[in-house]
N, C-alpha and C positions, 0 to 999 in steps of 0.2 A: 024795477028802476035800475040803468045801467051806472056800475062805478066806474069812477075815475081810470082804475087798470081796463074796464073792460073799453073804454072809449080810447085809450091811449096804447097803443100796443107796447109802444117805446118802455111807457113805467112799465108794466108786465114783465119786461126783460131785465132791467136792471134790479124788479125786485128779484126774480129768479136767482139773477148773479149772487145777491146780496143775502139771497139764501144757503146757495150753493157752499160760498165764501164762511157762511159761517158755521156750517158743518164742523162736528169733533171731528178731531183728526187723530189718527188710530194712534195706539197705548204703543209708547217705544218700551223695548225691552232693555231695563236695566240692569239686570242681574246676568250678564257675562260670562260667567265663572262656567267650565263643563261639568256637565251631569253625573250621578254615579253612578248612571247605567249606560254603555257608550253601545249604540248602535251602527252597523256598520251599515255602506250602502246596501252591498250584497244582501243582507241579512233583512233587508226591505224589499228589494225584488224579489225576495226565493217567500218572504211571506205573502208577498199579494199574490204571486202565482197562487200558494196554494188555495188562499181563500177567494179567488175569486167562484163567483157564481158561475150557476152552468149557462145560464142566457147568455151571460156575459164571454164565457169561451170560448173560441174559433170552432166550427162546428167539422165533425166527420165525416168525409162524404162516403157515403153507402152507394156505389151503382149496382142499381136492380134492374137495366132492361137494357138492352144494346143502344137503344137513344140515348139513354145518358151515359154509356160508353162513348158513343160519335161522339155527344156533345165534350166528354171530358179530352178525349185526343184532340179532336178539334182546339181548344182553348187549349190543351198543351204545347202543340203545333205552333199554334200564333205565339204563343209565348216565346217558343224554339228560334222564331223566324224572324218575330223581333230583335231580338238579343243578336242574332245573326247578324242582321241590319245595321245595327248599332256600331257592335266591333266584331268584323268580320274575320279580323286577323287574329284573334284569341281562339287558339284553339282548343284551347279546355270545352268551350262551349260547343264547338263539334262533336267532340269525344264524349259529353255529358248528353246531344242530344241520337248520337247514334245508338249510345245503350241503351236511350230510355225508348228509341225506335223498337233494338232488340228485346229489351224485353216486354213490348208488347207484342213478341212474335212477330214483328212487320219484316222481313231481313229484306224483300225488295226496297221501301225505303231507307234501311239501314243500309241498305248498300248505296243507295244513293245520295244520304248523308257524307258515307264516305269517299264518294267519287267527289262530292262537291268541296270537299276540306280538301282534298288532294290537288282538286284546280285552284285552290287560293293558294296554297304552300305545300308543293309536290317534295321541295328540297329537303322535306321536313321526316328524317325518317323515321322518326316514333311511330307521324301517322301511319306509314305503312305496316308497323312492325304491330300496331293495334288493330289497323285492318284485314291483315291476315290472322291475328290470333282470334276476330270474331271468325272468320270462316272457318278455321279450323276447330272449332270450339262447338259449333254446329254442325262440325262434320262435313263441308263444303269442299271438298278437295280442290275438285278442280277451280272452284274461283279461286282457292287460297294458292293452286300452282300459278293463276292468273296474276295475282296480286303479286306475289313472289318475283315471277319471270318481272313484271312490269319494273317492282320496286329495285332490283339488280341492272335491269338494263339501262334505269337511271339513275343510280346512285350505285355506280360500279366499288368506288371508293370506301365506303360501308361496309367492314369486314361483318356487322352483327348480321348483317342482313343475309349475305350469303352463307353465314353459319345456321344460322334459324332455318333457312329454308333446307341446307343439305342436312338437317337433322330431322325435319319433317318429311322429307323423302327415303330415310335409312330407317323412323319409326318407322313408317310404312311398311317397310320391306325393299322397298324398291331402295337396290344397290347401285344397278345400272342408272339410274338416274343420278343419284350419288355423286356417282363418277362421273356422270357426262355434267354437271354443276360443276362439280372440281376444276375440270379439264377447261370450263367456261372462266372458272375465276381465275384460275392460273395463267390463261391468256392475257390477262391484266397484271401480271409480273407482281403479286402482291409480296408483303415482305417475310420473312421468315417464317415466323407463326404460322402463315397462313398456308407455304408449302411443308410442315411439319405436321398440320394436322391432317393435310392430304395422307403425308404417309401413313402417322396413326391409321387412318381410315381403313388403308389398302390392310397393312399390316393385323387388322380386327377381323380380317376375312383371312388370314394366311396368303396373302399374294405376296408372297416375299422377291417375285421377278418386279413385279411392279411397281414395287416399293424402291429396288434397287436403279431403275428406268427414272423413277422421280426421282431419288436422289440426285442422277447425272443433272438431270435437266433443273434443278433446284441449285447444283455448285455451277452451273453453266450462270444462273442469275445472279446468286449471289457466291462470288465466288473469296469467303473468309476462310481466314482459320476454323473457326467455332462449326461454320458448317462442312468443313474437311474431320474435323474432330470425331462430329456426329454420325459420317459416315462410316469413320474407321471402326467407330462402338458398332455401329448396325451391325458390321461383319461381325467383327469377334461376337458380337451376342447370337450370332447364326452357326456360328462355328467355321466363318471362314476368314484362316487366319492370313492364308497366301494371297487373299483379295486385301485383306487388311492393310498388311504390307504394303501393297502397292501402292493403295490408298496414301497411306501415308506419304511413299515415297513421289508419287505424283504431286501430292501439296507442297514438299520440304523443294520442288523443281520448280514450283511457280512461286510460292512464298518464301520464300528463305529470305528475300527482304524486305516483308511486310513488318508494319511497326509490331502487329501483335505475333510473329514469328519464335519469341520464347516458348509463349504456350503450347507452338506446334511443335519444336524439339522438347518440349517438357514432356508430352502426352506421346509423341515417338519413342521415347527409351522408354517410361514408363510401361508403355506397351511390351518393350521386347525383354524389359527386364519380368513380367509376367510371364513370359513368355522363354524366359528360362536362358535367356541370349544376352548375358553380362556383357563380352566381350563387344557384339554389337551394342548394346547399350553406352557402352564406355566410348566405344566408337561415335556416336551419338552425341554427345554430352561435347568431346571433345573438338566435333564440327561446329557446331554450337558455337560454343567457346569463341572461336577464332571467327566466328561472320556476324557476332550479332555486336555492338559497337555496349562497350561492357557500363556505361549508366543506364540500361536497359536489361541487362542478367543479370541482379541481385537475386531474381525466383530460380533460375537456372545455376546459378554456383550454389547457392545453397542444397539444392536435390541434387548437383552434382559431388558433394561432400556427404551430403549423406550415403550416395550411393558409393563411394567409396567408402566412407565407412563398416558399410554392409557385407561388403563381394569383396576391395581390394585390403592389400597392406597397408602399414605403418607411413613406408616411403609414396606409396600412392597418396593417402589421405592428407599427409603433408605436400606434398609437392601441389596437390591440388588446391589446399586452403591459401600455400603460399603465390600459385604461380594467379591466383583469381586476385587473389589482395595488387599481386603486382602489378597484372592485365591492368588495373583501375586506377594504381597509381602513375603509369606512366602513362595514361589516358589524360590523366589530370595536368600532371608537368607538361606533358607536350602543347596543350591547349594555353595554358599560362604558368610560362618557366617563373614570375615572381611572386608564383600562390606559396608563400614557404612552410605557410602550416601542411600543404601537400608533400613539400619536401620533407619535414621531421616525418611523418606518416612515413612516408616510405624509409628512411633513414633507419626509423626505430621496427619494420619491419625486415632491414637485411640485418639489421644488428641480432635479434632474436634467429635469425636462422644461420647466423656465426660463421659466415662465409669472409674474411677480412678482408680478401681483394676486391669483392663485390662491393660491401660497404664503404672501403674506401673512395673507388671509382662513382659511388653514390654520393659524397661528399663534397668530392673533388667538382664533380659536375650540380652541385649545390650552390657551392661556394662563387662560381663560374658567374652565376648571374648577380651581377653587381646592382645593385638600385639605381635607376638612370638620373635622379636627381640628386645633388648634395644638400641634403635636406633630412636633420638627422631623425624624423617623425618616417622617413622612408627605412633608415638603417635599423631601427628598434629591434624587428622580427629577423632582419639577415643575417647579424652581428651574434647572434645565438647558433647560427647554426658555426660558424669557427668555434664557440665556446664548446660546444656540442662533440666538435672533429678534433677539439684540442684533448677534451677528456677519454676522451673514447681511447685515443692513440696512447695515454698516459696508464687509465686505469683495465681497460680491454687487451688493448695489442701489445701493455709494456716496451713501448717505443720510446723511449725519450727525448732521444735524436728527433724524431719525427715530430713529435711535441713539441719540442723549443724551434723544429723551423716552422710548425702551424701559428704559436703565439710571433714570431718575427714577420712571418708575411701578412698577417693580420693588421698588426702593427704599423707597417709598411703601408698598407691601404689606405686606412682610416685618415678622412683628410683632418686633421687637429687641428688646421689653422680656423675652421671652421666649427667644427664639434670636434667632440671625442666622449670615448668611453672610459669612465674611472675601472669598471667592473673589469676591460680585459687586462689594461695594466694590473690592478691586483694579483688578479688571475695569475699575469706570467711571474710576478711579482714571487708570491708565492707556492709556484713549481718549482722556481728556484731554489728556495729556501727549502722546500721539500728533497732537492737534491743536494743539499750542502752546499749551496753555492752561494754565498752571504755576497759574494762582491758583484756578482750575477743579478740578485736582488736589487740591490742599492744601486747597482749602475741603471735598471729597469726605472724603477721610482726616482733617481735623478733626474732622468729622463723624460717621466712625465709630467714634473713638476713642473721643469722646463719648456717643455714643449704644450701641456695643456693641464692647468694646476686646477685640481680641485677638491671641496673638501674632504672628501672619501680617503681621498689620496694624502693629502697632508697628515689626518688622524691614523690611517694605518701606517705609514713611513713612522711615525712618533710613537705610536703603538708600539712596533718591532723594535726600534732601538731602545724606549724605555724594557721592554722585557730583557735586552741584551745589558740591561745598565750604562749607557752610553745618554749621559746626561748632559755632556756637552753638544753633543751632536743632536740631541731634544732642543737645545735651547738655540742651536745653529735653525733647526728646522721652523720651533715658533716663532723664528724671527723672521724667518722669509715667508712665514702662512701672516705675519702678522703686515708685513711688507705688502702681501696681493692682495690681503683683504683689512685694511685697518679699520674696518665698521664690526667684524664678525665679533660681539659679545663673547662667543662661547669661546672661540682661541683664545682671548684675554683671558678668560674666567679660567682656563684649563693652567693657560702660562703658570698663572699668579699660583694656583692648586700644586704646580709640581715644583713650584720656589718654596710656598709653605710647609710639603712634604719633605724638602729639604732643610728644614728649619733654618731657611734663609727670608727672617720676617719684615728686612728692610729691604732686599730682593722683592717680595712680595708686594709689599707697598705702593714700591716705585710702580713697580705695572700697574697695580689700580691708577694711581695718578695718573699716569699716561694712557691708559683708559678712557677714563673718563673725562680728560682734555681732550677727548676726539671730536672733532664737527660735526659729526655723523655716527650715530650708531643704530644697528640693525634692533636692539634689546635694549636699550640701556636700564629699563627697571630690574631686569636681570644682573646684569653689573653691578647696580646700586645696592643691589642685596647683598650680592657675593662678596664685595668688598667693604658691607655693615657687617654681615654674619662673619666675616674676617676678623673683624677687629672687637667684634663682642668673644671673638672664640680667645682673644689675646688678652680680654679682661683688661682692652683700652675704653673706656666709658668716655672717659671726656673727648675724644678723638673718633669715638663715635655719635654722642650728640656733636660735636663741629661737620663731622660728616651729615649728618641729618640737617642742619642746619645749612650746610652748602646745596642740599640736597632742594630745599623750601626756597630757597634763593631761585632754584631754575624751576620749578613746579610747586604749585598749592593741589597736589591732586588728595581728594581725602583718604588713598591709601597709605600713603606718607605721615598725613599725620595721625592714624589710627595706630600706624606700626610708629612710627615715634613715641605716642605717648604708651603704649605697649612696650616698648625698650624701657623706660622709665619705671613704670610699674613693675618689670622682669627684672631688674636691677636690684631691688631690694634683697633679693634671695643671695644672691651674691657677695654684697656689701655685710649681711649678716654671716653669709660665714668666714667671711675673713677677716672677724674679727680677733681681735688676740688676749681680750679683756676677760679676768679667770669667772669660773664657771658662774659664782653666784650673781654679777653683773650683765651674761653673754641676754638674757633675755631682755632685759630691760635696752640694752644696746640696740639688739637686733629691731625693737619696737620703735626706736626714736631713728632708726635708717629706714623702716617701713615706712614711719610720717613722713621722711621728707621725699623719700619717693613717689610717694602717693600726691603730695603738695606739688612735686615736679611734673608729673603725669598732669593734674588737674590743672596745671599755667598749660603747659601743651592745648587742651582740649580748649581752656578759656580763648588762648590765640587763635587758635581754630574755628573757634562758634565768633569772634570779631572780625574775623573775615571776612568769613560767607554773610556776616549781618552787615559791613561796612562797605567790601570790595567786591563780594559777589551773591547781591540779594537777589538774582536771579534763581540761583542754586538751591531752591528750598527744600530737593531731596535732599540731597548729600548733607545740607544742614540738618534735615529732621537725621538720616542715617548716622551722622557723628553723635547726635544727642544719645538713640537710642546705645551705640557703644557707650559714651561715656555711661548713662546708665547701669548697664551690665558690667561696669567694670566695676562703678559704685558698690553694688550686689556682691561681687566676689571677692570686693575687699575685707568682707565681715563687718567686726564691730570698730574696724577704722575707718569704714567708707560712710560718709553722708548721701545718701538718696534723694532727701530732698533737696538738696542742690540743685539737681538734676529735672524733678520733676516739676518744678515751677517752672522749667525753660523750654517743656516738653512741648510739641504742636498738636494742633487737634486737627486731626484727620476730615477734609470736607470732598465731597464726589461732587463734581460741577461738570458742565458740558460744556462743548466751545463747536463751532462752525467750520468744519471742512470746508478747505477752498480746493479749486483745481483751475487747470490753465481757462475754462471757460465757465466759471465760477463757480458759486458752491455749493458742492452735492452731499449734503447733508450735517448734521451733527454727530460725537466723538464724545462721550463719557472718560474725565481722568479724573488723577486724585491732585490734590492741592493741598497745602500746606499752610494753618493760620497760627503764626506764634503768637506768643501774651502779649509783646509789646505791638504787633500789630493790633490786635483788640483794641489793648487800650488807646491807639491813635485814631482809632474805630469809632469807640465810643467818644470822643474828643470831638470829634469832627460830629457828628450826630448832636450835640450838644449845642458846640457850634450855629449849627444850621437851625435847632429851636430856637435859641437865642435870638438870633436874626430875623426868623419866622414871628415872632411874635412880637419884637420892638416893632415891624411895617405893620403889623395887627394894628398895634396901638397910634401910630400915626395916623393911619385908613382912617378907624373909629374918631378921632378927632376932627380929622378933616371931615 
C-alpha cells in the first residue's frame, strides 16, 4: 500500500528538508586558551613526510631498456618545449634545458638548444659566455672558436667576452692567435684596461719591442697623464733610462696643461731625483711651480719642500715654503682684493719672515681696498686690518711716528656720521697714554665723544681720569654720558657709586632721584635696587620703606614685594644691634625689635596676598609663589614664626587640560597646573549646595503637581 510521501513527491522533500534542518550541529570549541605542547607548522610537514607509507610515496623511476629511455627523453623534451612555449624569453629555462641536453650526451641538440636561445636574445652575453664554456668543457675547440668569433663580432663592446676567448687561445698554446684577437680588439679602440692587458700579454712572452709599439699606439688613443706615467715606468723597469726621459719629456710638451698635469711634474722629478739628478729635479719642481695655476699644487709644493728638505739648504727650504705660501696668497687677493681673511694670511706670513718693507707695502695695499658700501657689517673685517698695521709699526718696527699717522688716517676714513668704531679710538687713545702724551689722549677721546659717543668710550675716558684722580672732570664726563644717554641705568648707578665713594651721601641721592624721575629707562629694576641697597647701606629704614613704597605705587610686580617684605625681616638684625640698653636688657630688647619686624614683614605679605586676591585674581602663580615665600620665611623665623598662618592660605596643586586653538582651529589639547585656594572651595561648595537646594524644592513641586 502506497503512503502519502510515496504518492506526493512534494511531502518527500520538505520532509527531507525537515530532516536535514534538524541535524546536530557540530560541538563548538570552547576552551580557547593554547596548549602546553605548541606544535609548529614545520614540525607537521617534516612528520608526515617521514611517516608516510611507501604506496603512498612518489615512486623511482628505474630505466631498464632503451624504450624507456626514448620514452623518458621524450616526455623530458615535451616538458622542455613546453615551458619553452610558454615563456620563451626566460632564459634560465634554455640554460636548464641545454644541460639537461648535455648531459644526456646529446651535444648536437645541445647545440641546437643553444643556437635557438641565441635567436631569441643574441644581445645576451651570458648565453654565449655559457655556450662556449659547454664546448670547451667537451673539448670542442673549434665550435667553441666558432662561438667566440661569432659572440665578439657581435658584441664588440663586451670586454669579458674578448678576455675569455684570448685566454682560451693562450691555454691552448696558441700565441699567434692571441695576438691576432688582440690586434681585432684593439681595432675597436677599447679603454685602458683593455690595451694594458694586451701589453701584459706581449710582455709574458718577453717581446718587449712590441710592448713598446703598443705602448705608442695605446698613448696615440688615450693620450693621459697616467698612461704617459705607465710608459715612463716600462722603461726604467727595462733599464732604459734615456728613452725614460724622453718619455717624460714628450708628455710635459703636450701636457703641461692638462688638469692632471701635477701628477706628471710630480712623477718627472721623482724620476730624476732616483736617478741621482737633484739639480734637474729642482729644475722640475721649479717649472711646475710657475705653469700649473697654484689651487691645483698643494701635492707639488709639498714634494717640492720635502725635496728641499732632503738635497737643499736652510735658505732653499725656506724660500720655498715661503715663496709656495706666497704664490697662493697673491692668487687669492688677485681674484678678490675684499677676501680680507686672505689678506691677514698673507700679512702674518711677511710678518714671520721679518722683511719690513715687504710687510709694509703688504699693508699699505691691504688697507687700499676700502669696502664699497658704507655699511658698517662691510667695515667689521677691514677695520682690523689698520688695528693690525697700527700695532705692528708700534710693537715690530718701533715706529711711533708711523703709528700715530696709521691711527689719524684711519681716523680720517671712518665715516662717524654714519658708524664708527669705539675700539680704534681707544686704541689711539691709549698709545698715547703709552707715550706720555696725556693731552694727546684726552684731545683723541674729546674727540670721539663728540664726533661718535659711545659707551665704550665714555667708561674708558672716566676710567682714566678716575685712575689720574681727576674727579671733577668724572663728573664733567657723567654728565655729558648722562646728557646722550638719559635712559642708560648703569651710568646713573656708576654716577651715584663715585658720589658715594666720595662720602657725598646727599650728592648721591639727588642722582637716584633724578634717576628714577626719568620717562624712560633702559633697567630700572636695576636702579631700583641700587638706589634701595644705597640707603639700606646708610641704615636709612624709613627712607627705604618710602622708597619701596614709591616703588609699589609704579609696579605690583611680586619681586618687589618679596624683597620688601625681606628688607623688613632683614632689618631686625640691625635695630638689635644698635641698641644701647646695658647688657642684661640687650636680649629681651633685641626680641621685641624681631616682633615687630616679623609683624611688619607679615602686613607686607598680607597686602600682597589682597592684591593678587582683590586686583589681580588672574595671577594664581605668583599668588600661590608669594604664599610659598611667606611660608619659608615663617620656617626660618624659628620659635617667633607662626606656620600655620600660612598654611591654611596655602593652594592645592590641580593638573587640568585646556584646548589649543590656532588660526584654523584647534589642534589639540595642553596639560597645565592650576591653582585652587580655600576660599575658592568654600564658594565651591556654596554654590553646589546652592544648586541641591534648588534641585530638590522643583522635585517637590513636580511631585505635587
Amino acid at each position: 500500500m502506497a503512503s502519502a510521501k510515496d504518492s506526493d513527491p512534494m511531502l518527500g522533500y520538505l520532509t527531507r528538508k525537515e530532516t536535514e534542518v534538524k541535524l546536530p550541529r557540530p560541538t563548538r570549541v570552547k576552551n580557547k586558551t593554547p596548549a602546553s605542547i605548541q606544535i609548529t607548522a614545520e614540525q607537521i610537514l617534516r612528520e608526515a613526510r617521514e611517516r608516510q607509507e611507501a604506496e603512498i610515496r612518489p615512486p623511482k623511476q628505474k630505466i631498464t631498456d632503451s624504450t624507456e629511455l626514448a620514452d623518458y627523453r621524450l616526455r623530458k623534451r615535451k616538458e622542455f618545449e613546453d615551458l619553452i612555449r610558454r615563456i620563451r624569453w626566460n632564459k634560465s629555462v634554455w640554460i636548464k634545458y641545454a644541460k639537461w641536453e648535455e648531459s644526456q650526451k646529446d651535444f648536437n641538440r645541445a647545440r641546437s638548444v643553444w643556437e635557438r636561445a641565441l635567436e631569441v636574445d643574441y644581445r645576451d652575453h651570458t648565453t654565449w659566455l655559457k655556450y662556449a664554456d659547454f664546448e670547451m668543457k667537451n673539448k670542442s675547440i673549434n665550435h667553441a672558436r666558432n662561438v667566440w668569433d661569432r659572440a665578439v663580432t657581435l658584441l664588440p663592446r663586451v670586454d669579458q667576452l674578448w678576455y675569455k676567448y684570448i685566454h682560451m687561445e693562450e691555454m691552448l698554446g696558441n700565441v699567434a692567435g692571441a695576438r691576432q684577437i688582440y690586434e681585432r680588439w684593439m681595432g675597436w679602440v677599447p679603454d685602458q684596461q683593455g690595451w694594458l692587458s694586451y701589453i701584459k700579454f706581449e710582455l709574458r712572452y718577453n717581446e718587449i719591442e712590441r710592448a713598446r709599439a703598443i705602448y705608442e699606439r695605446f698613448l696615440t688613443e688615450h693620450p693621459k697623464v697616467s698612461a704617459w706615467i705607465r710608459y715612463a715606468k716600462f722603461e726604467v723597469k727595462n733599464g732604459e733610462i734615456d728613452r725614460a726621459r724622453q718619455c717624460y719629456e714628450r708628455a710635459v710638451d703636450k701636457l703641461a696643461d692638462d688638469d692632471e698635469a701635477e701628477q706628471l711634474f710630480v712623477a718627472f722629478a721623482e724620476f730624476e731625483e732616483r736617478c741621482k739628478e737633484t739639480e734637474r729635479a729642482r729644475a722640475i719642481y721649479k717649472f711646475a711651480l710657475d705653469h700649473i695655476p697654484k689651487g691645483r699644487a698643494e701635492d707639488l709644493y709639498r714634494k717640492f719642500v720635502a725635496f728641499e728638505k732632503q738635497y737643499g739648504d736652510k735658505e732653499g727650504i725656506e724660500d720655498a715654503i715661503v715663496g709656495k705660501r706666497r704664490f697662493q696668497y697673491e692668487d687669492e687677493v688677485r681674484k678678490n682684493p675684499l677676501n680680507y681673511d686672505a689678506w691677514f694670511d698673507y700679512i702674518r706670513l711677511e710678518e714671520s719672515v721679518g722683511n719690513k718693507e715687504r710687510t709694509r707695502e703688504v699693508y699699505e695695499r691691504s688697507i687700499a681696498n676700502v669696502p664699497p658700501a658704507e655699511e658698517k657689517r662691510y667695515w667689521q673685517r677691514y677695520i682690523y686690518l689698520w688695528i693690525n698695521y697700527a700695532l705692528y709699526e708700534e710693537l715690530d718696527a718701533q715706529d711711533m711716528e708711523r703709528t700715530r699717522d696709521v691711527y689719524r688716517e684711519c681716523l680720517k676714513l671712518i665715516p662717524h656720521e654714519k658708524f664708527s668704531f669705539a675700539k680704534i679710538w681707544l686704541l689711539a687713545a691709549q698709545f698715547e697714554i703709552r707715550q706720555l702724551n696725556l693731552k694727546g689722549a684726552r684731545l683723541i677721546l674729546g674727540n670721539a665723544i663728540g664726533k661718535a659717543p659711545k659707551d665704550k668710550i665714555f667708561k674708558k675716558y672716566i676710567e682714566i681720569e678716575l685712575q689720574l684722580g681727576n674727579i671733577d672732570r668724572c663728573r664733567t664726563l657723567y654728565e655729558k654720558y648722562l646728557q646722550w644717554s638719559p635712559e642708560n641705568c648703569y651710568a646713573w648707578s656708576k654716577f651715584a657709586e663715585l658720589e658715594k665713594s666720595l662720602s657725598e651721601t646727599e650728592r648721591a641721592r639727588a642722582i637716584f632721584e633724578l634717576a628714577i624721575d626719568q620717562p624712560a629707562l633702559d633697567m630700572p629694576e636695576l636702579l631700583w635696587k641700587a638706589y634701595i641697597d644705597f640707603e639700606i647701606s646708610e641704615n636709612e629704614f624709613e627712607r627705604t620703606r618710602t622708597l619701596y613704597e614709591r616703588l609699589l605705587d609704579r609696579t605690583k610686580h611680586l619681586k618687589v614685594w618679596i624683597s620688601y617684605a625681606k628688607f623688613e625681616a632683614s632689618a631686625v638684625e640691625e635695630n638689635g644691634q644698635g641698641s644701647d640698653l646695658p647688657e642684661d636688657d640687650v636680649q629681651e630688647y633685641i626680641r621685641e625689635q624681631q616682633e615687630q619686624c616679623i609683624q611688619r614683614a607679615r602686613r607686607v605679605f598680607e597686602r600682597a596676598l589682597n592684591y593678587y586676591r582683590t586686583s589681580a585674581p588672574d595671577l594664581k602663580e605668583e599668588r600661590a609663589m608669594l604664599l610659598e615665600e611667606w611660608f619659608n620665611m615663617e620656617n626660618n623665623f624659628g620659635d617667633l614664626g607662626d606656620v600655620s598662618l600660612v598654611r591654611v592660605k596655602l593652594p592645592k596643586k590641580l593638573k587640568k587640560r585646556r584646548q589649543m586653538e590656532a588660526e584654523d582651529g584647534p589642534i589639540g589639547y595642553e596639560e597645565y597646573i592650576d591653582y585652587l585656594f580655600p576660599e575658592e572651595t568654600q564658594t565651591t561648595n556654596l554654590k553646589i549646595l546652592e544648586a541641591a537646594y534648588k534641585w530638590k524644592k522643583q522635585k517637590i513641586v513636580s511631585d505635587e503637581d
